[in-house]
mmJSON file of the N, C-alpha and C atoms, coordinates in Angstrom:
{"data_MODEL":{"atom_site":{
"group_PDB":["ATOM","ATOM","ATOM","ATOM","ATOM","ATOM","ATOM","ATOM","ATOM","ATOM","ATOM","ATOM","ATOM","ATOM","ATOM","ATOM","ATOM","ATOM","ATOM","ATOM","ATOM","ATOM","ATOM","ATOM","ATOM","ATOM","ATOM","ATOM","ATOM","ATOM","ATOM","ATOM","ATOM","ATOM","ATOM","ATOM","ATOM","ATOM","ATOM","ATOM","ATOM","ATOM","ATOM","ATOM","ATOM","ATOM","ATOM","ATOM","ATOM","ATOM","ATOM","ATOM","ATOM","ATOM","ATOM","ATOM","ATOM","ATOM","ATOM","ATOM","ATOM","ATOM","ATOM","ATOM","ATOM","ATOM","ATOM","ATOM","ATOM","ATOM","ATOM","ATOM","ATOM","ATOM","ATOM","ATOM","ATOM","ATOM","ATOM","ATOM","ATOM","ATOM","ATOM","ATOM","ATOM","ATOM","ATOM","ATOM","ATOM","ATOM","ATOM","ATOM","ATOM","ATOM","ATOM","ATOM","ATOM","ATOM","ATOM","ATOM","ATOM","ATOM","ATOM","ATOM","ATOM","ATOM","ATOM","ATOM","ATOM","ATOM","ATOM","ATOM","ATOM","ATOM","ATOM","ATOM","ATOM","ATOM","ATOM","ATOM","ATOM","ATOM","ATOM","ATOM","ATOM","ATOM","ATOM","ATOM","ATOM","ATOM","ATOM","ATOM","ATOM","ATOM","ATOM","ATOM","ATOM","ATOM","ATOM","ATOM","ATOM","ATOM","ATOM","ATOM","ATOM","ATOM","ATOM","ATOM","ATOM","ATOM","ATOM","ATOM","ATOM","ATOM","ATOM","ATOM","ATOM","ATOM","ATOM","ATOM","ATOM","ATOM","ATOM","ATOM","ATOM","ATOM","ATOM","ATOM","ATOM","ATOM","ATOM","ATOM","ATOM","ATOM","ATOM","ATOM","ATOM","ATOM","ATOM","ATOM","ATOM","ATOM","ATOM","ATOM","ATOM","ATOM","ATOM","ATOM","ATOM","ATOM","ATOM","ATOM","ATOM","ATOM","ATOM","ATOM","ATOM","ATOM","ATOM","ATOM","ATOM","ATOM","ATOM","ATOM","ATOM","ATOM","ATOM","ATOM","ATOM","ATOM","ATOM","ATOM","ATOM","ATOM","ATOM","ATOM","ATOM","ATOM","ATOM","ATOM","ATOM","ATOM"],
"id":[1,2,3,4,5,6,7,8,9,10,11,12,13,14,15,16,17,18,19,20,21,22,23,24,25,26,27,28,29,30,31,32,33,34,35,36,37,38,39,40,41,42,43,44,45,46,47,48,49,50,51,52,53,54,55,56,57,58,59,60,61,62,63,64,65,66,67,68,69,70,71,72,73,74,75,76,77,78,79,80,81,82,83,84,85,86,87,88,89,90,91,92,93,94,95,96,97,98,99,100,101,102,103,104,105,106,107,108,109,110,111,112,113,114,115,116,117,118,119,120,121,122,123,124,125,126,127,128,129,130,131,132,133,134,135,136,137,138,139,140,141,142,143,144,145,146,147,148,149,150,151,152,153,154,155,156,157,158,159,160,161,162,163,164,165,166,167,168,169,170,171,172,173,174,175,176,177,178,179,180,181,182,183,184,185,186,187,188,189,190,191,192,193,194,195,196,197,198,199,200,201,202,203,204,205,206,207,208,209,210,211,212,213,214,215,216,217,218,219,220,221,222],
"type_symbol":["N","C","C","N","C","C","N","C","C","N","C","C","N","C","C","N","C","C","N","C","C","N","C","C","N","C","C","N","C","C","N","C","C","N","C","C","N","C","C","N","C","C","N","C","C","N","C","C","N","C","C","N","C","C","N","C","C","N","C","C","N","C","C","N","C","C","N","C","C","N","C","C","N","C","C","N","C","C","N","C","C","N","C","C","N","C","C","N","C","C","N","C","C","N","C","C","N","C","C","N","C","C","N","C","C","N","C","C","N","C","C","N","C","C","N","C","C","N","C","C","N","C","C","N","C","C","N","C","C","N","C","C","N","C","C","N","C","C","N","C","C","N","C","C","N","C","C","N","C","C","N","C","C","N","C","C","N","C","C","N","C","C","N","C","C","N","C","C","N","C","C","N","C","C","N","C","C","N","C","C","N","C","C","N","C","C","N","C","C","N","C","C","N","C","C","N","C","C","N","C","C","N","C","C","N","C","C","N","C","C","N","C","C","N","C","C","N","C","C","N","C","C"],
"label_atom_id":["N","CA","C","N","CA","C","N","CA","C","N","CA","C","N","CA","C","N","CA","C","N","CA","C","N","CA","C","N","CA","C","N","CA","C","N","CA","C","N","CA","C","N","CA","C","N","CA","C","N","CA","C","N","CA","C","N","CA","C","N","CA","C","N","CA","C","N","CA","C","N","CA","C","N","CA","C","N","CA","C","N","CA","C","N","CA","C","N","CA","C","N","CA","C","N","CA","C","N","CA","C","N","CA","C","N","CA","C","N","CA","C","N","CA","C","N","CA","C","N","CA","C","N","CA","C","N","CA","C","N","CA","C","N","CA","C","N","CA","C","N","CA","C","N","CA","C","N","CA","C","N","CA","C","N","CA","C","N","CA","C","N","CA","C","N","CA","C","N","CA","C","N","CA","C","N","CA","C","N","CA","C","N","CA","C","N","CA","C","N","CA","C","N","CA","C","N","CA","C","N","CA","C","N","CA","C","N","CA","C","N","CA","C","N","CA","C","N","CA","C","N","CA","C","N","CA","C","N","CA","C","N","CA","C","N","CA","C","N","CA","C","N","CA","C","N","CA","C","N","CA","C","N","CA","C","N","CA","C"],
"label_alt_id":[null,null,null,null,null,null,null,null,null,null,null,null,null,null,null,null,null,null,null,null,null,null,null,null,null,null,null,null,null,null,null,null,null,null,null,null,null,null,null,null,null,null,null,null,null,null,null,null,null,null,null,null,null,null,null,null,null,null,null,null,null,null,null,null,null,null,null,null,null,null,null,null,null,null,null,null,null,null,null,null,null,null,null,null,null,null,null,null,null,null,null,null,null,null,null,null,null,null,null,null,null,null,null,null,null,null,null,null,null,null,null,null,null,null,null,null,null,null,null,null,null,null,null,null,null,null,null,null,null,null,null,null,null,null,null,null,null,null,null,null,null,null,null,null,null,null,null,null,null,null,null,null,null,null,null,null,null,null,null,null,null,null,null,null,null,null,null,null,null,null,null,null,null,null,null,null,null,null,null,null,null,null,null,null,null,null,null,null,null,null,null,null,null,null,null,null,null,null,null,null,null,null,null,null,null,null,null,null,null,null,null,null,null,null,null,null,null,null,null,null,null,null],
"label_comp_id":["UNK","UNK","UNK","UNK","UNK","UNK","UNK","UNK","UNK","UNK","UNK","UNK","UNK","UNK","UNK","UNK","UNK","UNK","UNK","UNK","UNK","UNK","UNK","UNK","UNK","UNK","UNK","UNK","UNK","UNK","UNK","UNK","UNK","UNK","UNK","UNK","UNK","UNK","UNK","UNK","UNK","UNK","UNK","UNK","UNK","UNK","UNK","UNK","UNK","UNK","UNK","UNK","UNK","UNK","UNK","UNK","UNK","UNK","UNK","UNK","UNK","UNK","UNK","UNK","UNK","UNK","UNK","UNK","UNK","UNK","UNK","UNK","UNK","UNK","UNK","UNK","UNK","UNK","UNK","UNK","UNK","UNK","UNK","UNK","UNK","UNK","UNK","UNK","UNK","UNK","UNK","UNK","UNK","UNK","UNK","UNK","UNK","UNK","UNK","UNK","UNK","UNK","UNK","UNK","UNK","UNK","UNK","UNK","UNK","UNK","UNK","UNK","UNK","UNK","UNK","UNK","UNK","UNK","UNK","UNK","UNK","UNK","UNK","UNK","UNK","UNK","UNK","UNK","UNK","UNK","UNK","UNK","UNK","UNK","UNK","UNK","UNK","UNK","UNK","UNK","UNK","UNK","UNK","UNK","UNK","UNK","UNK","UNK","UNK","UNK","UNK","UNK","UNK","UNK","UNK","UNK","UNK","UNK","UNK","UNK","UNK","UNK","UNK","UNK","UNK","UNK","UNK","UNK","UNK","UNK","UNK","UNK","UNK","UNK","UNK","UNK","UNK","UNK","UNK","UNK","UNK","UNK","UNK","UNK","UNK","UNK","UNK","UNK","UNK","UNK","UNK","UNK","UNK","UNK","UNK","UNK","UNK","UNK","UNK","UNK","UNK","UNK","UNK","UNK","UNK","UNK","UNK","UNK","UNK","UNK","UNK","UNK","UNK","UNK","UNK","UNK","UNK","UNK","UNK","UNK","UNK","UNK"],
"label_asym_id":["A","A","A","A","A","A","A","A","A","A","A","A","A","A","A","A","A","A","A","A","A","A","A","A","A","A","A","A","A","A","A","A","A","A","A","A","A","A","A","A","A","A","A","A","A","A","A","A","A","A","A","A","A","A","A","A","A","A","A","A","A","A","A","A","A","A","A","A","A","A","A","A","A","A","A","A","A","A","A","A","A","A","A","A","A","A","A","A","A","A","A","A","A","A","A","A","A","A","A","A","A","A","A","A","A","A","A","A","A","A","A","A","A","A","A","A","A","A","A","A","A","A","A","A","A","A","A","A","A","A","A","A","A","A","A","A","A","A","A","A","A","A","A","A","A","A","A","A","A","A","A","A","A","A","A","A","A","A","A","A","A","A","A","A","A","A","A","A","A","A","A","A","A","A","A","A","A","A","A","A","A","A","A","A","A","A","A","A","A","A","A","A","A","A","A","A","A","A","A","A","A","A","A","A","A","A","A","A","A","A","A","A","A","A","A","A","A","A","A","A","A","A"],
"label_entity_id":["1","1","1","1","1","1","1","1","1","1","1","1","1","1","1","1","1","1","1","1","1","1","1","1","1","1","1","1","1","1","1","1","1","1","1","1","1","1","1","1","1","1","1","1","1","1","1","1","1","1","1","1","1","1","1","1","1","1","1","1","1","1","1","1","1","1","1","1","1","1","1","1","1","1","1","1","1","1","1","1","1","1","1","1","1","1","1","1","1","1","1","1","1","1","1","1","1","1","1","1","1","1","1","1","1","1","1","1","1","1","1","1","1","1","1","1","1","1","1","1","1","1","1","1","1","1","1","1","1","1","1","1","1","1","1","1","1","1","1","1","1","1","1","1","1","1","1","1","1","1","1","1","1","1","1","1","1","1","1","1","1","1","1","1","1","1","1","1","1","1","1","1","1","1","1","1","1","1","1","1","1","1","1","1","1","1","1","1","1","1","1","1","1","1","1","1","1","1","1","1","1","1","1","1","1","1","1","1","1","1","1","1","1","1","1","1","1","1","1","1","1","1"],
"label_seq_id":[1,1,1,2,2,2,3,3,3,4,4,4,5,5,5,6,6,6,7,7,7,8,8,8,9,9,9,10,10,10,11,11,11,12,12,12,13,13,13,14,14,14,15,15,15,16,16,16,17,17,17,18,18,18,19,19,19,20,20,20,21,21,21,22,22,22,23,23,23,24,24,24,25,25,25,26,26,26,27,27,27,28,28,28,29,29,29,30,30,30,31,31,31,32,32,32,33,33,33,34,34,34,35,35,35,36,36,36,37,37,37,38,38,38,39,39,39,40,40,40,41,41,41,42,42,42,43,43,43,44,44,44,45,45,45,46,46,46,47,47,47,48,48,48,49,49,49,50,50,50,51,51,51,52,52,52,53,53,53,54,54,54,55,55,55,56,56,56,57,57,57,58,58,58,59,59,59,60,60,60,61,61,61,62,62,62,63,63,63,64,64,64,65,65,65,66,66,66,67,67,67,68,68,68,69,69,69,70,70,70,71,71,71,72,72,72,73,73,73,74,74,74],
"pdbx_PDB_ins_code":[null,null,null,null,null,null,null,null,null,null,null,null,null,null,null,null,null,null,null,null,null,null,null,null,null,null,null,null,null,null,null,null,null,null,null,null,null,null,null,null,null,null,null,null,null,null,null,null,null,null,null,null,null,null,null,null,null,null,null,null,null,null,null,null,null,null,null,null,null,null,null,null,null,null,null,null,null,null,null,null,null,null,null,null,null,null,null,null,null,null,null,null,null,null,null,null,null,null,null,null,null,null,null,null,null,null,null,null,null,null,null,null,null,null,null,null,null,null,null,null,null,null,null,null,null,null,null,null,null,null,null,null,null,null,null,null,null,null,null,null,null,null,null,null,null,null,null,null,null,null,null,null,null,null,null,null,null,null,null,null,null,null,null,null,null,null,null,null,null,null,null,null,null,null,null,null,null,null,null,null,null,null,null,null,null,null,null,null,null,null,null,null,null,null,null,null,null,null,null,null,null,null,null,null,null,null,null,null,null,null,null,null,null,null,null,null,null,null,null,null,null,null],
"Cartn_x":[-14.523,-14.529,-13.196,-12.759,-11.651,-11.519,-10.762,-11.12,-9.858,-11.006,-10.09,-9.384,-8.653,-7.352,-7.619,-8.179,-8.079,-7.08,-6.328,-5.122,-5.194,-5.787,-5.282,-3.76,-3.596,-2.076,-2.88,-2.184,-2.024,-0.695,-0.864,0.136,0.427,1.653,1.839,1.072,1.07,0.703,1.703,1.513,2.862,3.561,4.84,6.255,6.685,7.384,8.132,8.87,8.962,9.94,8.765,8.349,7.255,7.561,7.123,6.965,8.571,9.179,10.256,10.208,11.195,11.729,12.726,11.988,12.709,13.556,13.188,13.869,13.797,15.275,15.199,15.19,15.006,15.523,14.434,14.492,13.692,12.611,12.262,11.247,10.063,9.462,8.354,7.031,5.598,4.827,4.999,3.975,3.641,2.348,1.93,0.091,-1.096,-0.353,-1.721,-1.385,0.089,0.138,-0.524,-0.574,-1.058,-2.771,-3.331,-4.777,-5.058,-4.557,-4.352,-4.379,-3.443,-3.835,-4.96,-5.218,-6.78,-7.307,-7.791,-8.641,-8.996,-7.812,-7.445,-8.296,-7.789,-8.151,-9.226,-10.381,-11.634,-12.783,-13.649,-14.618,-14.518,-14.591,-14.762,-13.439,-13.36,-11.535,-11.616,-11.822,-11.81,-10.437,-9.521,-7.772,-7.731,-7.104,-6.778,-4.938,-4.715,-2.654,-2.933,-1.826,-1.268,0.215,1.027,2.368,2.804,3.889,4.602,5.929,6.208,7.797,8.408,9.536,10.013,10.556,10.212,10.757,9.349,9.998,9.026,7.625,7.577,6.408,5.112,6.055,5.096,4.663,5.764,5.897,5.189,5.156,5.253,3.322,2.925,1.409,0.841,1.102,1.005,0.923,1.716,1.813,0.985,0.569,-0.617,-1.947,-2.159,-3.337,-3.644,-2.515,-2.905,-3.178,-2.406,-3.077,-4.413,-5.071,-6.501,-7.149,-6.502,-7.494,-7.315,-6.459,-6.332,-5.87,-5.146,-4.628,-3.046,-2.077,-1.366,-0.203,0.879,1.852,3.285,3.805,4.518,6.066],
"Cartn_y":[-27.777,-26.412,-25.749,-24.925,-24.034,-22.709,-23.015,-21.54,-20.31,-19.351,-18.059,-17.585,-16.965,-15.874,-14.664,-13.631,-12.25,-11.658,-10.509,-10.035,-8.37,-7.578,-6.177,-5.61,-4.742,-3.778,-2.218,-1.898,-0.331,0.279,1.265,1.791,2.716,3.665,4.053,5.946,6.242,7.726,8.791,9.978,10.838,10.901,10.391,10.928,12.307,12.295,13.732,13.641,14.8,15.332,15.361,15.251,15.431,14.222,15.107,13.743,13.545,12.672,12.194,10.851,10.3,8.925,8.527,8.11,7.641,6.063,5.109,3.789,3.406,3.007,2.547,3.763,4.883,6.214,5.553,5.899,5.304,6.664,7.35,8.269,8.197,8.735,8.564,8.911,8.782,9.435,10.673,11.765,13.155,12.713,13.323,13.41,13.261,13.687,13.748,12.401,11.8,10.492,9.258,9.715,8.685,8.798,10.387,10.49,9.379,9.205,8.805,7.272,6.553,5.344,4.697,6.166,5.326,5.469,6.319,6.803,5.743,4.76,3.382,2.57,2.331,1.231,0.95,2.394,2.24,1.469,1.266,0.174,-0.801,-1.608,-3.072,-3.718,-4.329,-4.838,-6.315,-7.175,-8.398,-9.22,-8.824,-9.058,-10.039,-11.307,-11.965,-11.927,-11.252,-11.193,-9.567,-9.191,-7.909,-8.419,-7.825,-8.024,-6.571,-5.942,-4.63,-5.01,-3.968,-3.504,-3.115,-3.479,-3.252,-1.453,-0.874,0.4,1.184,2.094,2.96,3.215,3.931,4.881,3.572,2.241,1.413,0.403,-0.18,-0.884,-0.101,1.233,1.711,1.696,2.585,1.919,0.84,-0.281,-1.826,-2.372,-2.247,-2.141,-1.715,-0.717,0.155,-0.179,-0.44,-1.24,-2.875,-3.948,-4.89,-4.561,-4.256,-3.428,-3.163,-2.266,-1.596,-3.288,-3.86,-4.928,-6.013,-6.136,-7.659,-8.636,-8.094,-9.128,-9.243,-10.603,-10.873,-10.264,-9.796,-8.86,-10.036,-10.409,-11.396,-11.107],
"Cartn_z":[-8.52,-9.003,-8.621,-9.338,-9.118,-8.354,-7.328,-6.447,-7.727,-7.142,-7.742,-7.108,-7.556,-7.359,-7.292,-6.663,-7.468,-6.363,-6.998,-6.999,-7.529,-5.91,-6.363,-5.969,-7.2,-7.385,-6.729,-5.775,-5.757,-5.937,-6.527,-6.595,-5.356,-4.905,-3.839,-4.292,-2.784,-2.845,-3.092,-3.245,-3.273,-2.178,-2.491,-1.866,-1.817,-0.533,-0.333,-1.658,-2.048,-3.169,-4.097,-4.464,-5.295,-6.598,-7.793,-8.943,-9.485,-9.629,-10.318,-10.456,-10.926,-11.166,-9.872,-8.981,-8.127,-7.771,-8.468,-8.187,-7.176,-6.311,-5.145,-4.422,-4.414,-3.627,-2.513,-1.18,-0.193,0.27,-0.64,0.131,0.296,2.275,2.52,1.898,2.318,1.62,2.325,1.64,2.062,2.863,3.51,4.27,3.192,1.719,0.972,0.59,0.408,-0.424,0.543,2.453,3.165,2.867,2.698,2.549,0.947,-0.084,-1.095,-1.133,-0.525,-0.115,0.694,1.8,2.343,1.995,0.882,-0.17,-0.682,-1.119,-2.493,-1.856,-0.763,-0.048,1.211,1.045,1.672,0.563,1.382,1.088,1.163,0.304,0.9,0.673,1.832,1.527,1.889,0.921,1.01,1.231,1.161,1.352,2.264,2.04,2.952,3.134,2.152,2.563,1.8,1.991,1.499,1.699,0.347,0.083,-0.057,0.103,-0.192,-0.452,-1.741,-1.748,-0.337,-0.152,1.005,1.254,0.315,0.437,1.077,1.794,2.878,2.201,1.359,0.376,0.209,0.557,0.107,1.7,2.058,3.68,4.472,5.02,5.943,5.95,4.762,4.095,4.523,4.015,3.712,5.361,6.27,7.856,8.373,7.942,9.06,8.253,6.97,6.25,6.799,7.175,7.75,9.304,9.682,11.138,11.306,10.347,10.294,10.192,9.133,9.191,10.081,10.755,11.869,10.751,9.6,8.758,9.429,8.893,9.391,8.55,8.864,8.065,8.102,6.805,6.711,7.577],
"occupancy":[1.0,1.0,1.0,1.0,1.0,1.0,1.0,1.0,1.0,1.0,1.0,1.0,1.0,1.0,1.0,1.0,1.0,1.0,1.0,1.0,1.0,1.0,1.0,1.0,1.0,1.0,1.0,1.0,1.0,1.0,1.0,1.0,1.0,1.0,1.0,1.0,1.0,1.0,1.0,1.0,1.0,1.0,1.0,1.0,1.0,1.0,1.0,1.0,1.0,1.0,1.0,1.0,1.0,1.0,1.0,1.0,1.0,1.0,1.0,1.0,1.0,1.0,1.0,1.0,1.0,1.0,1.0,1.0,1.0,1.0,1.0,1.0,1.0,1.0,1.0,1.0,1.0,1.0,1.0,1.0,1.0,1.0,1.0,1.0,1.0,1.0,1.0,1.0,1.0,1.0,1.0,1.0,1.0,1.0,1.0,1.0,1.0,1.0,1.0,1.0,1.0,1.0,1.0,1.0,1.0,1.0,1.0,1.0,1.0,1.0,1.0,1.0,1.0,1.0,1.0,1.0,1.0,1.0,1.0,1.0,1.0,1.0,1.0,1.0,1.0,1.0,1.0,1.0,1.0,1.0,1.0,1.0,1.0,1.0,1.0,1.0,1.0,1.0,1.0,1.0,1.0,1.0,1.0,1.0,1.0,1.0,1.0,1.0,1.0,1.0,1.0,1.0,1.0,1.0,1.0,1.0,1.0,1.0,1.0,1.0,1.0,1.0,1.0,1.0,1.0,1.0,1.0,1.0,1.0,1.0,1.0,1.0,1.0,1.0,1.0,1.0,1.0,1.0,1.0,1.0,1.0,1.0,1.0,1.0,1.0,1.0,1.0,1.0,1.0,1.0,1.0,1.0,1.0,1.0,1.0,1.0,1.0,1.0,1.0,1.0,1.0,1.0,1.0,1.0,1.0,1.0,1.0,1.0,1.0,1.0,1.0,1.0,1.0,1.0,1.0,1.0,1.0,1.0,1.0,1.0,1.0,1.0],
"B_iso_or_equiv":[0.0,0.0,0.0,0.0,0.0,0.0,0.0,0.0,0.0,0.0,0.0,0.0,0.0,0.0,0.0,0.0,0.0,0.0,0.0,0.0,0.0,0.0,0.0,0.0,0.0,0.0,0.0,0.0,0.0,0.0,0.0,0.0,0.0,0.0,0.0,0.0,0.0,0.0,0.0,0.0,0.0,0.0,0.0,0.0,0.0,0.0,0.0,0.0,0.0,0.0,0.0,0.0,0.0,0.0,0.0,0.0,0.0,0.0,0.0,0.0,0.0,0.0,0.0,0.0,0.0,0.0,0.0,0.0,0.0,0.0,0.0,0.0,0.0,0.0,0.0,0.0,0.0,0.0,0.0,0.0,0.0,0.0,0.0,0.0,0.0,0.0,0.0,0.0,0.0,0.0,0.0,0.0,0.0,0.0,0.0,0.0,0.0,0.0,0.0,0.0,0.0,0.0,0.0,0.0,0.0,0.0,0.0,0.0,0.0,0.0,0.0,0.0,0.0,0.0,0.0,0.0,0.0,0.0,0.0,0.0,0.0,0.0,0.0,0.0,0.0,0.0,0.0,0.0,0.0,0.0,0.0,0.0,0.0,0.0,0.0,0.0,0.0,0.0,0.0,0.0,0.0,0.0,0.0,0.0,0.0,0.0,0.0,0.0,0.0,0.0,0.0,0.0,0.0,0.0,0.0,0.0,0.0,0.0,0.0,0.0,0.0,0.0,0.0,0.0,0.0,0.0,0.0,0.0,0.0,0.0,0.0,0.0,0.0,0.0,0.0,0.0,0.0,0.0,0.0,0.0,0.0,0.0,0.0,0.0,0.0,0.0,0.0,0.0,0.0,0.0,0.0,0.0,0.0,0.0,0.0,0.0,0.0,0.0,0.0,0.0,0.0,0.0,0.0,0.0,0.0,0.0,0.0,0.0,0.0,0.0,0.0,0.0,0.0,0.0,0.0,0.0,0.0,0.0,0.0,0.0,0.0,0.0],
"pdbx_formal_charge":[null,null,null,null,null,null,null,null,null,null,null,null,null,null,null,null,null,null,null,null,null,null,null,null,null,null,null,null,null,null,null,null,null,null,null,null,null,null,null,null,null,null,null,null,null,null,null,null,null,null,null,null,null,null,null,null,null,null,null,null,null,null,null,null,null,null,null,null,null,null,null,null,null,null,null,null,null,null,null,null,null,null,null,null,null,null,null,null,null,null,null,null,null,null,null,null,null,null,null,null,null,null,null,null,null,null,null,null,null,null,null,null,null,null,null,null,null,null,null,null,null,null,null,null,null,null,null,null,null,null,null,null,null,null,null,null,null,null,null,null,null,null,null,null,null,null,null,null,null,null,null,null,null,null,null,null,null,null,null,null,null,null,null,null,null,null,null,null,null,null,null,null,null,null,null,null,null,null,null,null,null,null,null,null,null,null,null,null,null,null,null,null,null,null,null,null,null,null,null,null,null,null,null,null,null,null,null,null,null,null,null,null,null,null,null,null,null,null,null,null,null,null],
"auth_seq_id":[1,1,1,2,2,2,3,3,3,4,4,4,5,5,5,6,6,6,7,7,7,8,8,8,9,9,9,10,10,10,11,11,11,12,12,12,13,13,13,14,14,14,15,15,15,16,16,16,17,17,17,18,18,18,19,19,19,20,20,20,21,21,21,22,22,22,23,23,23,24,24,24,25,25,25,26,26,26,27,27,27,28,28,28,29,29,29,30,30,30,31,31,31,32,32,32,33,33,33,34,34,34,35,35,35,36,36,36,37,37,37,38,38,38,39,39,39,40,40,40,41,41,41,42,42,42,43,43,43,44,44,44,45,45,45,46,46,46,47,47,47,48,48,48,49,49,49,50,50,50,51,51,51,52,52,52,53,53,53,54,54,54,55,55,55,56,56,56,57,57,57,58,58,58,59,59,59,60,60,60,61,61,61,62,62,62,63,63,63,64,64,64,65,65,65,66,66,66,67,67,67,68,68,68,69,69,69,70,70,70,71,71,71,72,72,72,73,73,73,74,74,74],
"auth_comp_id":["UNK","UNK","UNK","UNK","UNK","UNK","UNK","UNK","UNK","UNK","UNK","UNK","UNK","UNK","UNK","UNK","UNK","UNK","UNK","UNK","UNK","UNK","UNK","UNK","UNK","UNK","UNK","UNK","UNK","UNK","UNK","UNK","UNK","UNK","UNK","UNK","UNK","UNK","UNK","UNK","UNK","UNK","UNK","UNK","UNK","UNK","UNK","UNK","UNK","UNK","UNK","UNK","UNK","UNK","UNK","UNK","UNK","UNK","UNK","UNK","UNK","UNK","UNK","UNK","UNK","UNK","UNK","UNK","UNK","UNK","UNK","UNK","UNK","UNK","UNK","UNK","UNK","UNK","UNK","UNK","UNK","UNK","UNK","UNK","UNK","UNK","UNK","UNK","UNK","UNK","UNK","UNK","UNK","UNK","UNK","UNK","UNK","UNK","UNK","UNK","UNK","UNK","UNK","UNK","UNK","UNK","UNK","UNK","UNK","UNK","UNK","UNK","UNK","UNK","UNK","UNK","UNK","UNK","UNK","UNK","UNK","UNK","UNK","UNK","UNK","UNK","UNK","UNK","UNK","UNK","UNK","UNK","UNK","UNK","UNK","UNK","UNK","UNK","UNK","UNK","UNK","UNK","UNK","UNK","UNK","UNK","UNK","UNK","UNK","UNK","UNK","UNK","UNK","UNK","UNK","UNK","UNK","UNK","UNK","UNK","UNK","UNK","UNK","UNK","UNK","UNK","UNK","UNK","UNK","UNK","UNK","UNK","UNK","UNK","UNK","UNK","UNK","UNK","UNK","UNK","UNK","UNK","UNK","UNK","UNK","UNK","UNK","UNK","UNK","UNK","UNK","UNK","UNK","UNK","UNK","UNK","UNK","UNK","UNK","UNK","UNK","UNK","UNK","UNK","UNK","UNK","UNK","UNK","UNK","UNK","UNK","UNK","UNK","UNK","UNK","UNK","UNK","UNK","UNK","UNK","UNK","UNK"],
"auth_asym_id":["A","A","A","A","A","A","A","A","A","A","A","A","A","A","A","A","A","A","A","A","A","A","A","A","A","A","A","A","A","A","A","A","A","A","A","A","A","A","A","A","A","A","A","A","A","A","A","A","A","A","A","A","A","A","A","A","A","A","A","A","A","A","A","A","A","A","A","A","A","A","A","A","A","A","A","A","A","A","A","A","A","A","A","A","A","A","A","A","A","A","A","A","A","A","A","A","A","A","A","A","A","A","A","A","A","A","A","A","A","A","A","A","A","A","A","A","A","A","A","A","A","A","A","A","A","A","A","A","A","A","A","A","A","A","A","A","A","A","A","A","A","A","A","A","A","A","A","A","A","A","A","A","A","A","A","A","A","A","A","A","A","A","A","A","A","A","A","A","A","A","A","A","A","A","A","A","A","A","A","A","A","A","A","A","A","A","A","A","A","A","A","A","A","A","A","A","A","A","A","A","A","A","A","A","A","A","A","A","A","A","A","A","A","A","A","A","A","A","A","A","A","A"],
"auth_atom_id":["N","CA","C","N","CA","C","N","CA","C","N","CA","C","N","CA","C","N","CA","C","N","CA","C","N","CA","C","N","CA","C","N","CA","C","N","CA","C","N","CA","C","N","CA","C","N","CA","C","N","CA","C","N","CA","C","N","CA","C","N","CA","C","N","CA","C","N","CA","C","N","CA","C","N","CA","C","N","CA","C","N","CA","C","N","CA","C","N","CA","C","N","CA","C","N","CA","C","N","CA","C","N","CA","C","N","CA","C","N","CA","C","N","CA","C","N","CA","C","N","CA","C","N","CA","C","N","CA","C","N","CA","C","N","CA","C","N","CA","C","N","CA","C","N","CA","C","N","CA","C","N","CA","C","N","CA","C","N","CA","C","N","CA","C","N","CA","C","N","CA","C","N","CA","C","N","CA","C","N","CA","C","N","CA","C","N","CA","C","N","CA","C","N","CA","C","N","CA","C","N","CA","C","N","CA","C","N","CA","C","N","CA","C","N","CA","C","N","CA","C","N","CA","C","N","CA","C","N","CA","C","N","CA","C","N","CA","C","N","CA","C","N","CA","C","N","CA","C","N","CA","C","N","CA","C","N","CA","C"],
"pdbx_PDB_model_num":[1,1,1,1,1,1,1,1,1,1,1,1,1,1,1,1,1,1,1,1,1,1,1,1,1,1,1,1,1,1,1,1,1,1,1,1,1,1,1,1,1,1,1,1,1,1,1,1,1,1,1,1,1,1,1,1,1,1,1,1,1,1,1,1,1,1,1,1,1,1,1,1,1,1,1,1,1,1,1,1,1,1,1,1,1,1,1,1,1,1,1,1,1,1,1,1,1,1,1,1,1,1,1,1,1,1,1,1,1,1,1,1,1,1,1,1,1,1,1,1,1,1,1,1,1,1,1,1,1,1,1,1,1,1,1,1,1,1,1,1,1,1,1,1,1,1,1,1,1,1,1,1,1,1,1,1,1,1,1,1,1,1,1,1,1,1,1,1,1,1,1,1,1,1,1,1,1,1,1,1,1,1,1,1,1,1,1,1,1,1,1,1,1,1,1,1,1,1,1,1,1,1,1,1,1,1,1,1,1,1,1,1,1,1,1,1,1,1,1,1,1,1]
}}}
């Protein structure tokens, strides 16, 4: 039998500066964009890896989410 793959995307919470097109600009979240991600990512969290963009809005997240879980951060 074939083991599966499943593969969630979050997207990040709001950044300081509010809404624009930011690219690589490196800005953090705001408090509501960190409430926003734990928001995403309560209930059941079956995750055995978590991957992040290396830019803050997303790393800094992604770090303190494997943390919560005793998952291993690459």
């Amino acid at each position: 039998m074939k083991q599966k793959t499943l593969i969630d995307l979050l997207r990040h919470g709001q950044p300081l500066g509010g809404r624009m097109y930011r690219g690589k600009q490196d800005d953090p979240l705001t408090e509501e964009g960190w409430d926003q991600m734990w928001h995403a990512a309560s209930g059941e969290t079956p995750w055995q890896q978590v991957i992040s963009s290396p830019l803050r809005r997303c790393r800094e997240f992604a770090e303190a989410l494997t943390e919560k879980l005793e998952s291993p951060w690459p």
